[in-house]
N, C-alpha and C positions, 0 to 999 in steps of 0.2 A: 367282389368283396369276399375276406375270408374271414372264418368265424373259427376264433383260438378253441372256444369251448362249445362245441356247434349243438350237444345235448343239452343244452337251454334251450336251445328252438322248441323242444315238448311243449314251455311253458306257456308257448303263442295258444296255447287252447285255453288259457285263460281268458280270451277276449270275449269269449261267449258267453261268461257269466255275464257283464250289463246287457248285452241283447237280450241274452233268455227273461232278465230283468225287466228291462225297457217293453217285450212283446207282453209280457204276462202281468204288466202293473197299469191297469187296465179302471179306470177313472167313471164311477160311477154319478151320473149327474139327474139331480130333480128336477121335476115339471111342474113349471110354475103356470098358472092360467090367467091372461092380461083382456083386457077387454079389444084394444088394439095392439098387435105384435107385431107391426112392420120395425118399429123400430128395433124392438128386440131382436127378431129376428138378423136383423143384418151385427147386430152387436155379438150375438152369441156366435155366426160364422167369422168373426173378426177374432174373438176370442181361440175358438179353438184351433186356428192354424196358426197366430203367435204360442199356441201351449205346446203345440205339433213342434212345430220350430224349433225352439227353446229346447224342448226333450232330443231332438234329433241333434242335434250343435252339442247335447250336455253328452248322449250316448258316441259321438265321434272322439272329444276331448277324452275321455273314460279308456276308451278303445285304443287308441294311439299312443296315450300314457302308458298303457298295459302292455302293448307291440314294443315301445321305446325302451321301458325297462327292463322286458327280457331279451332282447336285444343286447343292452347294455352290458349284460352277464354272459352274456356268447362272446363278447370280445370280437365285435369286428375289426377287419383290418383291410384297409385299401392296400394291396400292394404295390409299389412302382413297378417299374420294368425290369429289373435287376431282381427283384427279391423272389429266393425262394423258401418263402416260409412254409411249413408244416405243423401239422397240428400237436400238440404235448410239449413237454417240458425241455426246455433247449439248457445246452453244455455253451458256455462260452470258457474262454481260453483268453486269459488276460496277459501278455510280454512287457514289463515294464521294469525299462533300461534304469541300472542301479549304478552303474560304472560310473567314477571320477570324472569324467566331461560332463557327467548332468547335475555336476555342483556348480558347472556355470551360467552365470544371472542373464535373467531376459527382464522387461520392460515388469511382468508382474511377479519376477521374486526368483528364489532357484531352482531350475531346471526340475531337481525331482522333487520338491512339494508341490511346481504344478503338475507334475504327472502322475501322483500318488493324489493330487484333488481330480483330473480329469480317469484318472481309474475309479474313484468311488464313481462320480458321475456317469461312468456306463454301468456299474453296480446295481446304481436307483434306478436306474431304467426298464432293468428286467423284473422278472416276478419273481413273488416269494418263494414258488415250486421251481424256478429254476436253479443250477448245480455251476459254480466257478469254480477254474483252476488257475490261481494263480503261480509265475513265472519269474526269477529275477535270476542274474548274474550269478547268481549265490550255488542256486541248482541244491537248495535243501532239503535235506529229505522231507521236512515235514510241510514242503511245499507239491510232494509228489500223490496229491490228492484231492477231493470234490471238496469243495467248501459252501455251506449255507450262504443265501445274502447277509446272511447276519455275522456269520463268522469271517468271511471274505472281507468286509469292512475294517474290523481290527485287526485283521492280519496285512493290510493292506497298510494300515497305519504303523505297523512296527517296518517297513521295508525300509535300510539305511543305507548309505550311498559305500558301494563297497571296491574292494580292490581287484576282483573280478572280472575280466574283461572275454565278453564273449563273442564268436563269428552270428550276425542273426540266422544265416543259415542251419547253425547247430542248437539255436532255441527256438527256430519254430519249427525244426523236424520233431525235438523232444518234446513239443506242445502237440504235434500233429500227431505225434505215434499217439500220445494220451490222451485225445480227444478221440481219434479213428478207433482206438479200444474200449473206451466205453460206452461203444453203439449205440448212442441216439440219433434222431432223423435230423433234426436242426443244431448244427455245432457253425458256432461263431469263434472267430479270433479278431485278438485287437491288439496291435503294436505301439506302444508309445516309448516315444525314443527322440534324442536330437538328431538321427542318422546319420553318425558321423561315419567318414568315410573309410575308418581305416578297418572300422568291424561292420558297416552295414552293406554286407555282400549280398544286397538285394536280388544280383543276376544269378546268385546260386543258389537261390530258393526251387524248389519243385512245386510242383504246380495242384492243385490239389480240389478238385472242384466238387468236391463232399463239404468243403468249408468254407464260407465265406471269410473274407480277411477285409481288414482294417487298418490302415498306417495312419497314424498319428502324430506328425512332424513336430518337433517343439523346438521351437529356431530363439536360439541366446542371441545375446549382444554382443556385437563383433569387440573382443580384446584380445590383450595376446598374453602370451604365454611363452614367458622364458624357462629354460628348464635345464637341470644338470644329465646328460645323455649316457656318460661312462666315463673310467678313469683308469693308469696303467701306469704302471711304475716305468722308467726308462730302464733298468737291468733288473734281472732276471732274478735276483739277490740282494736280499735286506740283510743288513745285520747292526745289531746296536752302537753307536758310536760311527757310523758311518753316514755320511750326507746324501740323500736320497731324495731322489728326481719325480716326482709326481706332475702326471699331466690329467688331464681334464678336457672334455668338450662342453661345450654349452651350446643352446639350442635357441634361437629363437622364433616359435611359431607363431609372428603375427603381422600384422603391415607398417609396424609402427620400429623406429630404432630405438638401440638403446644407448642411452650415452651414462660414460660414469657406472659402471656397473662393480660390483665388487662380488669373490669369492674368500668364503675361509674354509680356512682347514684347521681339522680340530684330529687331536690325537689323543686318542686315551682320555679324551675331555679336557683336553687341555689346547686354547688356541696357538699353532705354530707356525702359522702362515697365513695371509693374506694378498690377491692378488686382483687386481681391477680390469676389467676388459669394457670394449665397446662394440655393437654389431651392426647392420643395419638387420633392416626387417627381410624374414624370412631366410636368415642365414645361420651359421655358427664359426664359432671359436674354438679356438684352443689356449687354455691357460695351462701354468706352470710353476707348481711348490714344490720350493728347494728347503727343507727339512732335515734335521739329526734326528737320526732313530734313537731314543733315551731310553729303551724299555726292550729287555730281553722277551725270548718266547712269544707271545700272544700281544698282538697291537690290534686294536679299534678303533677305526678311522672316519670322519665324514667329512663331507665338501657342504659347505650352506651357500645358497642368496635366497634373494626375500623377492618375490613376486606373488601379486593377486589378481583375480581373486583365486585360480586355480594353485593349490600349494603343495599337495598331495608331492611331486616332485621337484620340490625345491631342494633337496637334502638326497644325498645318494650317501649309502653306508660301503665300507669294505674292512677286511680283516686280511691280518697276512699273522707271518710268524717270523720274529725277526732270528731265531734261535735255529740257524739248520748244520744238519751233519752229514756227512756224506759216507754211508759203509762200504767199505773199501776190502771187498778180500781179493788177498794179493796168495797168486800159487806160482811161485818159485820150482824153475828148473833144478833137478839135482848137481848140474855143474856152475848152476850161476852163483856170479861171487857175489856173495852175502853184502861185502865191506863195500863195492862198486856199486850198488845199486839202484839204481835213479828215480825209481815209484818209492824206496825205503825215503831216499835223502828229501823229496818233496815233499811226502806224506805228513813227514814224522814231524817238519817245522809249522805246522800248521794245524790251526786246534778245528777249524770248519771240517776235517777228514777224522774218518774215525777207522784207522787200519788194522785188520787184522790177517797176519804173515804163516802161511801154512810149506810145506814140500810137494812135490807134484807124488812121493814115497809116502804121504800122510797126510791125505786130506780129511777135512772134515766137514763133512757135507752140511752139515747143520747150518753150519755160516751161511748158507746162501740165502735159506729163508728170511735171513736181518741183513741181507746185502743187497747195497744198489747198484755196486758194480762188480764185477770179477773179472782179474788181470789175469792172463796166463799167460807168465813172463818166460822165454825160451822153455819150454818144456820139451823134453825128449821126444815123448809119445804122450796121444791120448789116447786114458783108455776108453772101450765100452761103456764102464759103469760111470766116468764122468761124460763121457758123450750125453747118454740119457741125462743127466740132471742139468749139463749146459741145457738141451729143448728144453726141459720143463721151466729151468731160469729163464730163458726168452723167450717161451710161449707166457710166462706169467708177467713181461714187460720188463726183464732186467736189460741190462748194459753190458756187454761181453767185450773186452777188449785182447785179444789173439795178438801175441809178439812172438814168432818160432823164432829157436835159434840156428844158428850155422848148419848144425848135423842134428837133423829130425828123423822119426819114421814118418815118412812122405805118406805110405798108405794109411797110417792111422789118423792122422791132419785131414788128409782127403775126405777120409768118411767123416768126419765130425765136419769140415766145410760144409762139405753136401747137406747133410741135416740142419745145420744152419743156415742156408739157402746165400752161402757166400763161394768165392768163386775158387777153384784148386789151384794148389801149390806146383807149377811145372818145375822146369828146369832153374840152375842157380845162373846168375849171370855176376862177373867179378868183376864187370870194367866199372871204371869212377864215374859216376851222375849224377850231375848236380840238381837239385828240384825245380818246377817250373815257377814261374812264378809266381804269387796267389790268385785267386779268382775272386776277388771282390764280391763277385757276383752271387757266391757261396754262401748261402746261407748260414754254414757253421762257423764262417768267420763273423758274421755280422755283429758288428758291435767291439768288437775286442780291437780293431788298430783304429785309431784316429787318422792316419793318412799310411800307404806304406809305399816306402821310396823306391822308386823302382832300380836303384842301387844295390840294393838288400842282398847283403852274400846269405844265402839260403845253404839247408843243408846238403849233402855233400855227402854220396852212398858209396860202397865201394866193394859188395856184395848184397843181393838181393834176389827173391825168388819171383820169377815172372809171373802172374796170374792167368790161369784158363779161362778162357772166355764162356762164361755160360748164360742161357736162355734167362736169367733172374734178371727183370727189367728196375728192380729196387735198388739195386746197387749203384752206388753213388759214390764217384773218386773225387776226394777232398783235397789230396794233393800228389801230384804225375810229376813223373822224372820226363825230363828231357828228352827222352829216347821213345813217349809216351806208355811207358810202362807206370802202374799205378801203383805209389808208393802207401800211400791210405785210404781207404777206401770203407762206405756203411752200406749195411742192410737193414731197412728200419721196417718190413712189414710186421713183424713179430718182435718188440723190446727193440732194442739196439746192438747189433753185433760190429761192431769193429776190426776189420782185418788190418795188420802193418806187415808190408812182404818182404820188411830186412829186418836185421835183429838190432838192439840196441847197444852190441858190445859192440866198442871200440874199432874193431878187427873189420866192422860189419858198416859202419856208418857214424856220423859226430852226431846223429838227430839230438841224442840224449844229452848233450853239452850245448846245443844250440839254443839261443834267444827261444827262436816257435817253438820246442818242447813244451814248455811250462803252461802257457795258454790254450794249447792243442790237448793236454793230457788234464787242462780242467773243464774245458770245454766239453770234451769225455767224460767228466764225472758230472758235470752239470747236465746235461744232458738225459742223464736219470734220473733226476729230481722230478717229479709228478707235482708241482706247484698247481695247489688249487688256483681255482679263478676266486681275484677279488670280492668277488660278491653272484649272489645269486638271482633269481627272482621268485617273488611271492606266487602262488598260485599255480605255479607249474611242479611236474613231474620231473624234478632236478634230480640230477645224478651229482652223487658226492664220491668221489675215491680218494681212499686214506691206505698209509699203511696199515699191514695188519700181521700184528707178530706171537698173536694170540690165538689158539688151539679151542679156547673155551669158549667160545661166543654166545654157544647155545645157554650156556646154565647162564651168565652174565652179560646179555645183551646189551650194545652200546645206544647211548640216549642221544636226542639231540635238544635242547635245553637251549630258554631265551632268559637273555640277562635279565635281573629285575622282574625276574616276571614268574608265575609257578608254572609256563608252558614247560612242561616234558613229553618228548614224543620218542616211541620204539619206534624208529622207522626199519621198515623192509631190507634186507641184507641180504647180500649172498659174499662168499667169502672166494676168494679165486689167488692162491697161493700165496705168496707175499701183501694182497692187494684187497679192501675190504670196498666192497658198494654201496651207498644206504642210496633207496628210494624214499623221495619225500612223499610222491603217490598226493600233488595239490594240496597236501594237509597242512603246510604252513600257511597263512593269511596275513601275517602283521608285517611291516618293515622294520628291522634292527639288529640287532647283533645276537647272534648264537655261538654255541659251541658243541665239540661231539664230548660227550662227556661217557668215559670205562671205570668201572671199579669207582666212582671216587674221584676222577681224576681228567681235566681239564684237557685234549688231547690236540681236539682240531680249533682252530677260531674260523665263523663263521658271520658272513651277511647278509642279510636278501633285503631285497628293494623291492619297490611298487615296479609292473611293468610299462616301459614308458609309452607303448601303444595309446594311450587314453589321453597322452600329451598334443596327439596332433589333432588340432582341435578343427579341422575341415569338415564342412557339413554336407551333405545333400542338400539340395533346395528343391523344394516341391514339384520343380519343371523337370528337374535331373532323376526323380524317381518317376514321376508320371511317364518320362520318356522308357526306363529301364520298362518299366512295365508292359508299355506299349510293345518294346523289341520283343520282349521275352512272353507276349500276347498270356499274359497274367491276368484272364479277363475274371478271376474270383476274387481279386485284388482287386480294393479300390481305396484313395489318400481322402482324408477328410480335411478340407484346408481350412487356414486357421480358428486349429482347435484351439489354442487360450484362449478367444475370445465367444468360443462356440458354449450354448450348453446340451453338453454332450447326451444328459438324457431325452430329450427329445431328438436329436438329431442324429444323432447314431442307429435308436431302435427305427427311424423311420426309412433311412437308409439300410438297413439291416432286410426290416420285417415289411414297410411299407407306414401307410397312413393310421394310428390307432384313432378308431371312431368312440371308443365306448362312453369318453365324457362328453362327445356331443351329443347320443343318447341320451345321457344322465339328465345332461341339459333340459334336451327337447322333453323327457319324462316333466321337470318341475315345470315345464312351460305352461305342457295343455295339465296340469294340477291346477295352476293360478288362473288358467283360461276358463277351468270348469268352477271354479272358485266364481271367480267374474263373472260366472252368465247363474250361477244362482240368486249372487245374492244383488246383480243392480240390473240385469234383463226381466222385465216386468210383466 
């Protein structure tokens, strides 16, 4: 037996006041004179050993009342086998799982009100002097602290089911650091959770035997849960007026099919599609809205179905921009003919390019900081001073596209190759070669032919310079002459640079008349487009890059702002040439639609979702953690099985601390009060 408050044992020297009592209350009797005393006499020894009696029986009952009740106030405690209690006021550590799985229903209601009633119930268990820390998803700061029993209760009651989803190994190291730092002898933790599988990495808990732990299963009712997974446009380019290919996956996690199922799609709020799928259990689909984009600039997008009772992911948001341009600076050789020129003739018909035509005798460097791509169409030589700002354009992620002409300075090409990490200009070679023919397989082509005939007169070279071979494992030939000499070729570790090893006059090659020029030379400008992702996620550390063609960020920092809503957030920047980065640093929480908002002015469209983690609704079962435990010999770990039906404040602290005696004390205290009661007033 152990005694919580063992400085009550003083009081056991109270038992000697009814002795001292009892010896020293001392019964004075008269003498009577009878003529015959036999009978008296046997009456009066009869007498005084029932008074003897009586007082002895009244001084035991007195005694043991007085032993019982200060006992009572020492707090005995039988402990079991497992417990190591210590004397003083104990730190308990309460984890209770707040994430979107614990909104699903079990037999007595959902998920987190019974867990938010079975936390108060280890609450009421403990004493007044002792100190909780409560734990959720959320990780708020004003959870990062000891709470009264009294204030832990209604803090307990504001906990709401969030979009947060945590590893348990990363909330009970952060409950364990803040228990093990504020040095008490007795520190408890208690986990309550449905242990779902996809965050309860029980095996990567460390092991911690300064603290006792507690898991708390709370096992829902098996349903299932359909859900929208992600969604991605078929090409790579929206623009208004144009019919646009939207896919979708759907998800079904549960044992049950679905028949009849439907998805919509809504645009700008407005419904422009709808599409019905069927699955069995435990699989997914892929659906598909075919759509006109009617809305220039900024489109706002969501896919709905209806499934319950889990809903949180029934709805996936995304955002694009159907409004894009492509900066286009174009540096012209001092011999090339202006009137010939085949980036002017493409360019100029087409409003998605926004061209601006400089002299290799007059450039102006400025252009490059608002450029996605830069041409350098037969140039003479390059010099020095555009060498350096080539590196600085594709160290900062631009698109470099290199076309020499006939008669270069070989050595000045070379050094600007080399710095580029592209391969040199050797010797000219003038016989006619025709291209190989494409490589399907190519990434760069993907998407742009429908079938291609293996008939196809391809183009047809009849001067070109042969490439060196050098040690850059990045370089990638899109398209080889027949002789295997590489007629185009990329280095993408740094932006995009593009080498072409013939020129595009006439004299040199038909490339620039051919069918493949046109797709090959947008594929090139496409290819610098920085196309955000669709949509984001809630609660993470999301990187956003935007262009950035602004010098002033400091004095007029860019916002990120929710529709319909007063959310305004500075988020974290750093600015890196042409290219701007916000950190969201978890500080978004809600799902829907945002935008980067400068000056005033509406720039990026933006979305974030719930993350679908919390969608796979697979649990641990009691046997599969008892089991981790056992491997991972977690012997300060133990599972309290079915807690819904348990009440936890008895059967926690006994498990915890051991057996509390003190109201069987109390007990025994009113027993022998009524026992002493009894033998006054009917023991005769």
């Amino acid at each position: 037996m152990v005694f919580a408050y063992p400085a009550f044992l003083w009081a056991l020297l109270a038992v000697f006041i009814p002795i001292i009592i009892h010896l020293f209350n001392f019964r004075r009797y008269t003498k009577i004179y009878f003529t015959n005393v036999r009978f008296l006499r046997e009456l009066q020894t009869e007498s005084k050993s029932k008074s003897r009696l009586k007082e002895l029986l009244i001084l035991a009952c007195r005694v043991l009342a007085i032993a019982a009740l200060v006992l009572a106030f020492a707090q005995p405690t039988l402990p079991n086998k497992n417990s190591t209690l210590k004397v003083g006021a104990k730190h308990i550590g309460i984890y209770l799982d707040n994430s979107f799985s614990m909104e699903n229903i079990s037999k007595q209601g959902p998920l987190l009100e019974i867990a938010k009633q079975k936390a108060k119930e280890i609450v009421k268990g403990f004493n007044s002097n002792d100190k909780f820390y409560i734990l959720s998803n959320d990780f708020e700061g004003k959870h990062q602290r000891f709470y009264s029993k009294e204030d832990v209760l209604e803090t307990i009651s504001e906990i709401k089911a969030s979009s947060a989803s945590k590893q348990l190994s990363n909330c009970i190291l952060r409950q364990t650091e803040f228990l093990n730092a504020a040095g008490a002898e007795t520190k408890l933790s208690f986990v309550i959770s449905d242990a779902q599988i996809s965050t309860f990495d029980l095996q990567n808990i460390k092991n911690d035997s300064t603290i006792k732990s507690f898991l708390l299963p709370l096992q829902a009712n098996k349903v299932n849960n359909v859900y929208i997974d992600t969604c991605w446009f078929e090409t790579p380019i929206q623009q208004k007026g144009f019919i646009q290919k939207l896919h979708a996956v759907i998800k079904n996690n549960g044992g049950a099919a679905v028949d009849a199922g439907s998805a919509k799609l809504f645009i700008n709020q407005q419904q422009l599609a709808i599409s019905s799928f069927s699955m069995d259990a435990n699989s997914k689909t892929e659906v598909l809205f075919s759509f006109e984009c009617k809305t220039s600039e900024n489109n706002f997008g969501s896919i709905k179905i209806e499934d319950y009772p889990i809903t949180f992911d029934d709805e996936l948001f995304f955002a694009f921009n159907s409004k894009l341009n492509v900066y286009v600076c174009l540096i012209n050789g001092k011999n090339t003919n202006s009137s010939a020129n085949p980036f002017v003739s493409l360019f100029s018909t087409d409003s998605l390019f926004n061209l601006k035509t400089v002299n290799e005798q007059a450039i102006d460097y400025k252009l490059f900081s608002s450029s996605n791509v830069i041409i350098l169409n037969e140039l003479s030589e390059i010099s020095s001073g555009l060498q350096s700002e080539l590196l600085k354009f594709q160290n900062s992620g631009g698109c470099i596209l290199l076309v020499p002409s006939n008669k270069i300075d070989v050595e000045s090409y070379n050094k600007t190759l080399q710095t580029l990490n592209l391969p040199q200009l050797g010797m000219q070679d003038s016989s006619k070669i025709k291209t190989e023919p494409i490589d399907m397989a190519n990434n760069f082509y993907a998407g742009v032919f429908e079938k291609v005939n293996d008939k196809l007169n391809l183009p047809l070279v009849t001067n070109h310079y042969k490439l060196q071979k050098n040690n850059a494992s990045v370089f990638e030939t899109i398209l080889q002459l027949q002789n295997s000499d590489v007629l185009l070729g990329l280095n993408s570790s740094k932006g995009k640079s593009y080498l072409l090893s013939a020129s595009l006059n006439q004299n040199a090659s038909n490339f620039a008349k051919h069918a493949l020029f046109v797709p090959t030379i947008y594929k090139i400008c496409f290819s610098s487009l920085k196309a955000l992702p669709l949509f984001f996620y809630t609660g993470n550390n999301e990187l956003i890059k935007i262009t950035n063609n602004d010098s002033q960020l400091n004095e007029s920092p860019p916002h990120i702002k929710q529709q319909k809503s007063n959310f305004d957030l500075i988020p974290e920047f750093k600015s890196f040439g042409n290219e701007l980065f916000l950190y969201t640093r978890n500080q978004i929480t809600n799902n829907g639609f945002y935008f980067v908002s400068y000056k005033n002015k509406t720039d990026v469209p933006l979305a974030f979702n719930f993350g679908r983690i919390e969608s796979q609704l697979e649990c641990y079962t009691v046997e599969n953690l008892q089991k981790i435990l056992e491997d991972r010999n977690l012997k300060s770990c133990s599972i309290i099985e079915n807690a819904t039906q348990t009440d936890l404040s008895k059967n926690i602290l006994q498990n915890a601390e051991g057996k509390k005696l003190w109201k069987l004390f109390i007990l025994l205290t009113l027993i022998f009060i009524a026992i002493e009661t009894l033998l006054i007033r009917f023991l005769k």
